[in-house]
Structures are given as C-alpha cells and as structure tokens.
C-alpha positions in Angstrom: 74.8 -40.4 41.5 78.7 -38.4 41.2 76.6 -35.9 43.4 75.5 -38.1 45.7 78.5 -39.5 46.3 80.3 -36.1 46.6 78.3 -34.7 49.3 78.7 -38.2 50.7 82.2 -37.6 51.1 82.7 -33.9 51.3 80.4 -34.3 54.5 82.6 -37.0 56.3 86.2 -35.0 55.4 83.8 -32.1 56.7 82.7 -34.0 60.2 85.9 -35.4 60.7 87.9 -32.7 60.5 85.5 -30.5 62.7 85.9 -33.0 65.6 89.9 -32.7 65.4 89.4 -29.1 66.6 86.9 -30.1 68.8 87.8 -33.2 70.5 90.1 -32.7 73.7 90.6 -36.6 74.9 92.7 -37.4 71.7 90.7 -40.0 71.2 89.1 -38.7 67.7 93.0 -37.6 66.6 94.5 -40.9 66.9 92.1 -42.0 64.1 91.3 -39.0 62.1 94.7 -37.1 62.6 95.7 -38.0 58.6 93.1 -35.8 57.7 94.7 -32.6 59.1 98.1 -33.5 57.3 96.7 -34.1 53.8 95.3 -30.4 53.8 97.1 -29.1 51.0 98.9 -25.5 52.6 100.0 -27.8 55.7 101.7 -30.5 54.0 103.8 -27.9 52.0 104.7 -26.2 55.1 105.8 -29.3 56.3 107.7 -30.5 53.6 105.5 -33.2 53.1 105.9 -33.8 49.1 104.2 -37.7 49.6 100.8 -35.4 50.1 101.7 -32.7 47.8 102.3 -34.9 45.2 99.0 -37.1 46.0 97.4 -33.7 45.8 98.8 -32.7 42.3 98.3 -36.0 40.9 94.3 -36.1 41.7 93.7 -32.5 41.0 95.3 -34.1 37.4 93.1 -36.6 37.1 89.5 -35.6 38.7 90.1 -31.6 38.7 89.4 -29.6 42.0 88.1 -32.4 43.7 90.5 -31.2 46.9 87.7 -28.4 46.6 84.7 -29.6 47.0 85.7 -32.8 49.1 88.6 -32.9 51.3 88.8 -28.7 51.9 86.6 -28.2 55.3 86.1 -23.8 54.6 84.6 -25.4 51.0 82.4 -27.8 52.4 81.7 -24.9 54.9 80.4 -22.7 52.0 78.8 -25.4 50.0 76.5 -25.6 52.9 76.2 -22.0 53.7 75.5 -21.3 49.8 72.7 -24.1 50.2 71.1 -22.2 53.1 71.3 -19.3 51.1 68.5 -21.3 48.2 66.0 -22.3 51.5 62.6 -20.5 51.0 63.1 -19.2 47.7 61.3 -19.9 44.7 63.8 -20.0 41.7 66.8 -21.5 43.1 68.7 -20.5 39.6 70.3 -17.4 41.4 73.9 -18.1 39.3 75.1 -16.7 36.3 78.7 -17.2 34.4 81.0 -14.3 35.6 84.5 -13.8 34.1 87.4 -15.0 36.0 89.2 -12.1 38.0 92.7 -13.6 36.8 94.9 -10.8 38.2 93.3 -10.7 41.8 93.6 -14.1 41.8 97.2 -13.9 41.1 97.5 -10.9 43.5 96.5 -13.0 46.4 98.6 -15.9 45.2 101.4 -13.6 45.3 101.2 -12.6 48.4 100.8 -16.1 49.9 104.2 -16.9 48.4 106.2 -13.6 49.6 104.6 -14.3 53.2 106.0 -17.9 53.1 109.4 -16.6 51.5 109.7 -14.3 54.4 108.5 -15.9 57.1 105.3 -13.8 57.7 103.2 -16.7 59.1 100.4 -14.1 60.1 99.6 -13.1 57.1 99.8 -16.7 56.0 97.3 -17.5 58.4 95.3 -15.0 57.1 94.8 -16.5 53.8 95.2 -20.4 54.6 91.9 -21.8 54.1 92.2 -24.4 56.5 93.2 -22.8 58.9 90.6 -20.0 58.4 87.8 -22.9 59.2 89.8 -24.2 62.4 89.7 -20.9 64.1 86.2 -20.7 63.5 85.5 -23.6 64.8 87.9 -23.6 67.9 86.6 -20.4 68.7 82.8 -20.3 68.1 82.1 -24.3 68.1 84.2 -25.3 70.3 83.5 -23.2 73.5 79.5 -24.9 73.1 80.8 -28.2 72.1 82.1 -28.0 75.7 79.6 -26.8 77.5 77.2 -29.6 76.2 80.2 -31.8 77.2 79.9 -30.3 80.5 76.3 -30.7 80.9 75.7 -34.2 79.8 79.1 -34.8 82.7 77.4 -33.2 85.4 74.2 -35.6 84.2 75.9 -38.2 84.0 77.9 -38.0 87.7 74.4 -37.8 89.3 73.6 -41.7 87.9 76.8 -42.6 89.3 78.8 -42.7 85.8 81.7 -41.2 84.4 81.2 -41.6 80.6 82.0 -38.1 80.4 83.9 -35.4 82.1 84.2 -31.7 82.8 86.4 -29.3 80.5 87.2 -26.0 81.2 85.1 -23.5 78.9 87.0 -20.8 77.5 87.5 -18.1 74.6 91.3 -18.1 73.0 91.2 -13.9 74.0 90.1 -11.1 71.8 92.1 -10.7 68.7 91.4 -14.5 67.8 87.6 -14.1 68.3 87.6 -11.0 66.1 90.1 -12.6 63.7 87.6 -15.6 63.2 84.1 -13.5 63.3 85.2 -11.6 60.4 86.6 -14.0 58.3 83.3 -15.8 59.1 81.1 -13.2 58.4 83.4 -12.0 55.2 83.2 -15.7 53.6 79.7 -16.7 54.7 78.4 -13.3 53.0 80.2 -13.8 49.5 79.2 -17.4 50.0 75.1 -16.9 50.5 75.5 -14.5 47.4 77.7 -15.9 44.7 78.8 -19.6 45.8 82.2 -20.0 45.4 83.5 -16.2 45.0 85.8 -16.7 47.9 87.3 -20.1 46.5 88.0 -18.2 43.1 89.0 -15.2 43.5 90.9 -15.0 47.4 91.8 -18.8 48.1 95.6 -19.1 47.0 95.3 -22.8 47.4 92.4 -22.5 45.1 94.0 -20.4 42.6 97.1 -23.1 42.8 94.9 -25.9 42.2 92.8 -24.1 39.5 95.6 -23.8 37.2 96.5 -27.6 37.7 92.7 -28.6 37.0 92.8 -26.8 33.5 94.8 -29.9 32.0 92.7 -32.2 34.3 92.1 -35.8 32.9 88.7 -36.0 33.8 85.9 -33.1 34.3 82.2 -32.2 33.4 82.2 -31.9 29.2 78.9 -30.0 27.4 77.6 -32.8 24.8 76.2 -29.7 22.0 74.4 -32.2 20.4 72.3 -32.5 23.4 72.0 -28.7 25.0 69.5 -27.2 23.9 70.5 -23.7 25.8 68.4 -23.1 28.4 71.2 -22.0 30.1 70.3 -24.2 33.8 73.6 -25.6 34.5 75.0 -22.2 34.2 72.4 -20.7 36.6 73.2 -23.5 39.2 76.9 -23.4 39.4 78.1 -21.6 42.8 81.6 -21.3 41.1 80.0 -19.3 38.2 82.1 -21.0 35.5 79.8 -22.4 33.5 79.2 -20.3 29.7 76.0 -22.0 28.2 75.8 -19.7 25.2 79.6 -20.6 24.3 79.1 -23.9 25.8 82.5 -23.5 27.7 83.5 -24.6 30.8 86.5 -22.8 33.4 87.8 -25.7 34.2 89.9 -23.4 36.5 87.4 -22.3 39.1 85.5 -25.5 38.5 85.2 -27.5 41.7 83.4 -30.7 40.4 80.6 -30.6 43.0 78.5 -32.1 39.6 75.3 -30.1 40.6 75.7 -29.0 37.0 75.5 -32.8 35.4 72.7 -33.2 38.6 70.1 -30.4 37.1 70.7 -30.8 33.6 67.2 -32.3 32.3 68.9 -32.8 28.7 71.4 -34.9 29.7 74.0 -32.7 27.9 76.5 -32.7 30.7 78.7 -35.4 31.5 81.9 -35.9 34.0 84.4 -38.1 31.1 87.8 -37.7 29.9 88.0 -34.0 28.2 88.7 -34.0 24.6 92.2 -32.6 24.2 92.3 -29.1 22.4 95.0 -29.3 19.5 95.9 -26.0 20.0 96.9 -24.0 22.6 96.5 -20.0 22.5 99.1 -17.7 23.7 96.8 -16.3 27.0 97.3 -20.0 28.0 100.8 -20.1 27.5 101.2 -17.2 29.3 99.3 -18.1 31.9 101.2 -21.3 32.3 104.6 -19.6 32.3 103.9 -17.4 34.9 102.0 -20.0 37.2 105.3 -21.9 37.0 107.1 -19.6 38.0 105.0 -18.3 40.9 104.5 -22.3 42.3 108.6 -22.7 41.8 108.8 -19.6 44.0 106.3 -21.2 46.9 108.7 -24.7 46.2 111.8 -22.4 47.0 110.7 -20.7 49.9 108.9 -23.9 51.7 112.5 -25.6 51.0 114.6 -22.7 52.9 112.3 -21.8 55.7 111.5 -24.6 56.9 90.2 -26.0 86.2 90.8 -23.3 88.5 90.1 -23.1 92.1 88.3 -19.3 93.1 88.1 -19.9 97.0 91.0 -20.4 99.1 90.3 -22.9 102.2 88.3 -20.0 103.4 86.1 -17.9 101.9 88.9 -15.4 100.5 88.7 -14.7 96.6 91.5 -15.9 95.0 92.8 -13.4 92.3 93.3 -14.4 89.0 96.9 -14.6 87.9 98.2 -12.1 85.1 100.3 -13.2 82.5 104.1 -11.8 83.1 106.0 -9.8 80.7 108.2 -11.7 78.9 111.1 -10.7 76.8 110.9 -13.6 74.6 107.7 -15.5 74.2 107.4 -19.0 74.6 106.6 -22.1 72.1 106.0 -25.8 73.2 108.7 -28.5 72.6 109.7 -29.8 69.4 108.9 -26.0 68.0 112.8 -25.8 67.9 113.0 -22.3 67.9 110.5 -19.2 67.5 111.9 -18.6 63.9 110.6 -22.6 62.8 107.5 -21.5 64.4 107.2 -18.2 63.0 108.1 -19.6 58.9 105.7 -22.8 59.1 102.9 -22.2 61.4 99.7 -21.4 59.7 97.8 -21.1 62.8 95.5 -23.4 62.3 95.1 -23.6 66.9 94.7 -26.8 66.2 97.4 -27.8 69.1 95.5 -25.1 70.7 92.1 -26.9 70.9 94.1 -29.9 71.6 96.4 -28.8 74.2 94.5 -30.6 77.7 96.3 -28.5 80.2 95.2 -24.9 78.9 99.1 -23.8 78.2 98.8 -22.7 74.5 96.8 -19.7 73.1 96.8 -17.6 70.0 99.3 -15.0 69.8 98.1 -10.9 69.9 101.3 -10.0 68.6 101.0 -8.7 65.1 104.0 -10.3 63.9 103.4 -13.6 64.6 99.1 -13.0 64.6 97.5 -16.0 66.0 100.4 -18.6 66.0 100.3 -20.0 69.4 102.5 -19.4 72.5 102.5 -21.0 75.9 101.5 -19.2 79.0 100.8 -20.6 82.8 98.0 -18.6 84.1 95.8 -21.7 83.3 98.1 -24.3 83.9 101.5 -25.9 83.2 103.2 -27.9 80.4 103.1 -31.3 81.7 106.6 -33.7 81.1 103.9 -36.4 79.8 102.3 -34.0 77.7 102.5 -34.2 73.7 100.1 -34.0 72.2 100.5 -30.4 70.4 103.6 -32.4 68.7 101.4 -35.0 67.6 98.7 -32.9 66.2 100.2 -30.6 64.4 100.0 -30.9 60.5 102.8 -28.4 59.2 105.4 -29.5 60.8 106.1 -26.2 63.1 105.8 -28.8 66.0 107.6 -31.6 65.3 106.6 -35.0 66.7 108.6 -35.8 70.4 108.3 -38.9 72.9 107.9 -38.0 76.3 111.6 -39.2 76.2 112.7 -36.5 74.6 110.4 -33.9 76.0 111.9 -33.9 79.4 115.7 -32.7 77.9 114.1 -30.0 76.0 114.7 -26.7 77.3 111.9 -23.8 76.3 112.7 -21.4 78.9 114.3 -20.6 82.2 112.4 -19.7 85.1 113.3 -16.3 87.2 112.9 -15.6 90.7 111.3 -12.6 91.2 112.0 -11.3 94.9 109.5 -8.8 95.5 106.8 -10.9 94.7 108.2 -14.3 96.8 105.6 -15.3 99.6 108.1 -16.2 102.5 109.6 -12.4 101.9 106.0 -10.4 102.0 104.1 -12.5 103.9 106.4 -14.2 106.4 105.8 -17.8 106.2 107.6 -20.9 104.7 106.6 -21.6 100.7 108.7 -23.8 98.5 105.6 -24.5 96.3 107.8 -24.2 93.2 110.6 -26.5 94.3 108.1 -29.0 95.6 106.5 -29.3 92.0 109.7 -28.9 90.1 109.3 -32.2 87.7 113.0 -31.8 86.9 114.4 -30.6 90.5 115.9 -27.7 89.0 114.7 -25.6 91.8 116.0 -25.0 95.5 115.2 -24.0 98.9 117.8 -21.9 100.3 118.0 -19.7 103.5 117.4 -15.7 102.3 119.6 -14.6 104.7 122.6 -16.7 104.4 124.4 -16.0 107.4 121.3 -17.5 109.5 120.1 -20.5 108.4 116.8 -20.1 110.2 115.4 -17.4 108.1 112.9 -17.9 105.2 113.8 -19.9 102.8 113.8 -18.5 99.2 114.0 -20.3 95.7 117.2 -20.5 93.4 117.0 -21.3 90.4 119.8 -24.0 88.6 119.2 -22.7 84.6 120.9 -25.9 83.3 118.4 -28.6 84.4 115.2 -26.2 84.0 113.0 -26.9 81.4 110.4 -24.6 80.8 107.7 -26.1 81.4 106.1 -23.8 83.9 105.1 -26.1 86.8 106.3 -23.1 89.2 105.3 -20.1 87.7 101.4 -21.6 87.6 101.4 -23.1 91.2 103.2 -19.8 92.6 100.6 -19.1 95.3 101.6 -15.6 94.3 98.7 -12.8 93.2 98.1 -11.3 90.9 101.8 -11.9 89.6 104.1 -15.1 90.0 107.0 -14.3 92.5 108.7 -16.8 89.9 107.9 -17.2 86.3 109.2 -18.3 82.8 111.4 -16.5 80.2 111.5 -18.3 76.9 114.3 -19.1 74.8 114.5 -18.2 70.8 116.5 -21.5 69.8 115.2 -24.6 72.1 118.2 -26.8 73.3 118.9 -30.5 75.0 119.7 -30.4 78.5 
C-alpha cells in the first residue's frame, strides 16, 4: 500500500513538473509553478529557507522521501531502472554495495566551491533538477510541439482554434550535447544499478542522505521475522539493503518501499526506528564534517545571492546572425549578469517558457547553459514576464509589466554600414517605428539637407533593451542596429 501510494505521487510531481518545461501558454505554470520552487537546489539559490526548512524537516521525519517523490531526474530513473527489469526472468538483479562515502563527499564539495564562487556552470552540471529540465526542454519538448502543431493545423481545417501553432526549435548545439550525455550517462548507471547516480554523484542526494540517517521514520528489519533469503536486498535499486547483517543505509535509502512490497515474510516494516544508544566515532565524524560542509553551502548562498522566409515576392529572405556583443544580455529582473551568473542553475526553464523565442542557453563556458537574450527570433516584449515569473532560484526576480518598461538591459547601436536607407537608397525608419519606448529617431544623414535619407539616432537614456529594433531591422544577414547589454541593469 506505502508503494502504491509512492508511485502514486512520485508520478504526479513527475507529470507535473514535465509539463512546466513543456507548456508555452502559461497556462500549466499558473497552477503547477510551486512545484518548480520547492525543488530543493532552487529554493537555496533563492534564499528561500520556508522550502529549505520544509525540506529538512520531512527528510527528518519520512527520510529521502524528496528522493523518490518530489525529485523529477529520480522519478526519471525509477522508471528507466523499471524498463531495465522488462523481459527478464529474475528481476532480483540488486545486491548491497558499500557506500562510496568519499566520492560522495567529493562531489558535494564541489557543488559548494561552485556556489561559493559563483561558477553557475558547473552548478548546472551537477543540479539534478536542472539536469531533467534540459532534457526535457531539449529532447521532449521540440515533439511536444510538433504534435501541438499538428493537432493546430487539424483543428484550423474544422474551423476551430483550440490549439495553435509554436515555433519548433533546438536551444543550439552545446545544450543538445550537454543534455544527451547526461541522459545517456544517468539512464546507463540507472538500467544497471538503480540509484548509483542518486548515491554516489547527486550532491542534493548526498545532502539529504546525511539528514535521513537520524530520520524519524524509515523501513526497520523485524529479525524475528527474516528468515535471510536475502530478497529485499536483491530488490533495492539504491543497493543499501545488508540482509546478512540485517542493516539498513538509511543514507542512500530513498524510501520507494519496494523492499517492504517484495518481502513475503513480512519482516520489513516502514515505523519509527529504534534509537541506537550509542553512537560510534565514524558517525561522529561523519556528522562533524557534513556540518561543516552544509554551513559552507549556507555561507556562500547567503553572499552571492514565427518567421517569415519570402519577402512580398519570391526573394529568400536570409536568416539573421546573431551580432557580437561585448556584454551579453539577461532579461529584466536578472539585475545584473553577476546575480545571474551566482544563482542560476540553468534549469531553461524561462527558456521553454519564454513565448517570444528571446532567451537561449548560453555556449560560453563560463556561464554554460545559463540563458541570454538574443533577437534573431524575436524581441522582448514590454508585456512580457513571464521568465520573471517562472523562475525558481531567484536569478530572475518576479517584475510587473510596471516595472519592466523602466528597466534598462541594454542600449541599442546604430551601425552605419549596415543601415538600409545608406546601401540601398530608400526611406526605413523600421526601428523608430516599433520603438515601444520612442527612444529612437529619424534624422536627416546629411544634416545640412534635410531631404536626404533619414538615418536612426539613438537617445541611450530612454532605451530599454528590449530589442524590438535590432529583430525588425529589415537588415541581412546583420542588423544595421542592434543591442549591447549592460552588466548592472538600471531604472530609467
């Protein structure tokens, strides 16, 4: 029954929280968006110590429950592990395996200097939730939408519009590769040990594993009962179970109860643990140096903080190339590159969510995979914010529309060898017309004859950023006028 009703839940946190990276109306984020903020490496980049310390205190009671219910890249390898058991025979493919303590450690380590430092790349690298979202915005996704697409284009011909069209497309090259290996890496160790990922890589894992050793509640061997065949042990994915010693890790347990679920004795129950009187000086140990390392991840999460291809004719429009920028650009309420930089974990889930195709993963190494803005696809709409509203760790934080329009990003620059009216001869003023803030003007290019072509200036104080001009630049392959982003994001 504790099974039942585990899978029960694990697989609605699981659904749920697959349709946040794949929804793009906002309609499935306005009632499922809690469950991207109580993920636990999110809420501690965003300073969110209500969920950290709901977190801590069920992890006290129930053990890894976070595991095996609420963590999607679990779930994800519960499921991937079960595939593993279709066809064959003997389904007892387990066996207890010591705990590899020290890796474990390692990779806990490593989470915390990342955060201390501001490395958000390689924080992204090891964040388990974020691990699953870029596999899903980049492999599910893309189909998600074509089916989308399909059932639109159906459903147009019966004269309804249930559904529309979204534009289908991959989040570039290092973010495919970035997610196919981490899902063939996971889904591999997962088909042939469980859990080996969760308990050995997973810093969240390891973090919670410690706090699930002095759990209230957890699956206790009756030995009155066992009679040592050893089942449970060959059933458990997170290879924790010692029948001969009768000994549970309670630290690499995740409480999926398959073990209580297969045990024909009866031996194994899920009740308050019986409290050991003594404690030996590994544990201690242990415990000393896990204190220190989760005061250390406190410390340092306390100081950082559709396009046309035709023209009216027949001519090929060329696609536009993305502009060298000195300093890359981040949506509104990012405040500055450096908040993005210390508490993204790229997760892309403001990338899946962003409706106007403006924000993609990052190639740069130093900031891998966060997300940046760019106008080849389109422009960052005044009305727009919904990146603020999705995001769970508090590198984008929540803005009206209000607010939005004051915020500057970037400035735009005029490029003159690429403006129309200059190389072509004939009258533009595309950008100024679809200026939302009218920082842009029309003025003569030669001024001592006010009939000549008129070329766009720029007034940096009321420009925003957003990039309304730089994407509707009828310019190819290059925008005569683009955007240059600012470090520190100010009100206007």
């Amino acid at each position: 029954m504790l099974r039942k009703l585990r899978v029960i839940l694990a697989v609605l946190f699981w659904l749920g929280t697959t349709l946040l990276f794949l929804d793009f109306t906002g309609t499935v984020h306005s009632w499922l968006g809690w469950m991207a903020r109580i993920q636990f490496l999110p809420a501690v980049m965003a300073l969110n110590f209500g969920v950290i310390a709901c977190l801590v205190v069920l992890t006290l009671l129930l053990g890894r429950i976070y595991c095996s219910v609420i963590c999607p890249l679990g779930v994800m390898q519960d499921a991937v592990a079960r595939l593993g058991l279709v066809g064959r025979r003997n389904r007892n493919k387990y066996s207890y395996s010591r705990p590899l303590t020290l890796l474990r450690y390692i990779f806990l380590a490593i989470m915390v200097v990342a955060i201390a430092l501001g490395l958000g790349s390689v924080v992204a690298l090891l964040a388990p939730y974020s691990t699953y979202g870029r596999i899903v915005a980049t492999f599910l996704s893309p189909l998600y939408t074509t089916v989308n697409n399909l059932l639109a284009l159906m459903a147009e011909r019966m004269d309804s519009y249930a559904f529309y069209q979204h534009e289908v497309w991959f989040r570039g090259l290092p973010a495919v590769l970035a997610a196919g290996v981490a899902f063939v890496v996971i889904s591999i160790l997962a088909w042939r040990n469980g859990r080996t990922y969760c308990n050995t890589v997973c810093p969240v894992g390891t973090v919670l594993g410690f706090l699930s050793r002095f759990s209230l509640m957890a699956p206790v061997i009756d030995t009155s009962k066992c009679n040592g065949c050893g089942l449970c042990a060959r059933r458990c994915k997170s290879s924790c179970i010692d029948s001969k010693a009768h000994d549970i890790d309670y630290s690499r347990c995740v409480a999926c109860m398959d073990c209580i679920d297969n045990c024909h004795q009866g031996a194994i129950s899920y009740t308050v643990r019986p409290r050991r009187r003594s404690v030996d000086s590994d544990t201690v140990g242990a415990r000393r140096g896990f204190m220190a390392v989760a005061g250390a991840i406190a410390g340092s999460a306390v100081v950082r903080a559709g396009e046309k291809t035709v023209d009216g004719g027949l001519a090929v429009i060329a696609d536009k190339k993305t502009p060298v920028r000195k300093t890359r650009i981040v949506p509104p309420g990012a405040v500055s590159l450096r908040n993005v930089e210390r508490r993204c974990t790229a997760c892309q889930l403001c990338v899946s969510a962003c409706p106007n195709g403006v924000l993609r993963p990052s190639s740069d190494m130093s900031v891998f995979l966060q997300p940046e803005s760019s106008y080849e696809r389109g422009y960052c709409h005044p009305e727009c914010t919904r990146c603020s509203e999705v995001c769970p760790s508090g590198a984008i934080a929540v803005i009206s529309r209000e607010e939005k329009s004051s915020i500057q990003i970037g400035h735009a620059v005029w490029v003159k060898a690429n403006c129309v009216p200059l190389t072509d001869g004939v009258e533009c003023g595309n950008c100024a017309r679809h200026c939302p803030v009218g920082a842009i003007t029309m003025v003569p290019s030669d001024p001592a004859d006010e009939t000549s072509r008129k070329i766009p200036v720029v007034n940096d104080e009321r420009c925003i950023g957003c990039g309304a001009c730089e994407n509707l630049c009828p310019a190819r392959p290059f925008s005569a006028i683009y955007v240059e982003g600012h470090e520190n994001h100010r009100v206007i």
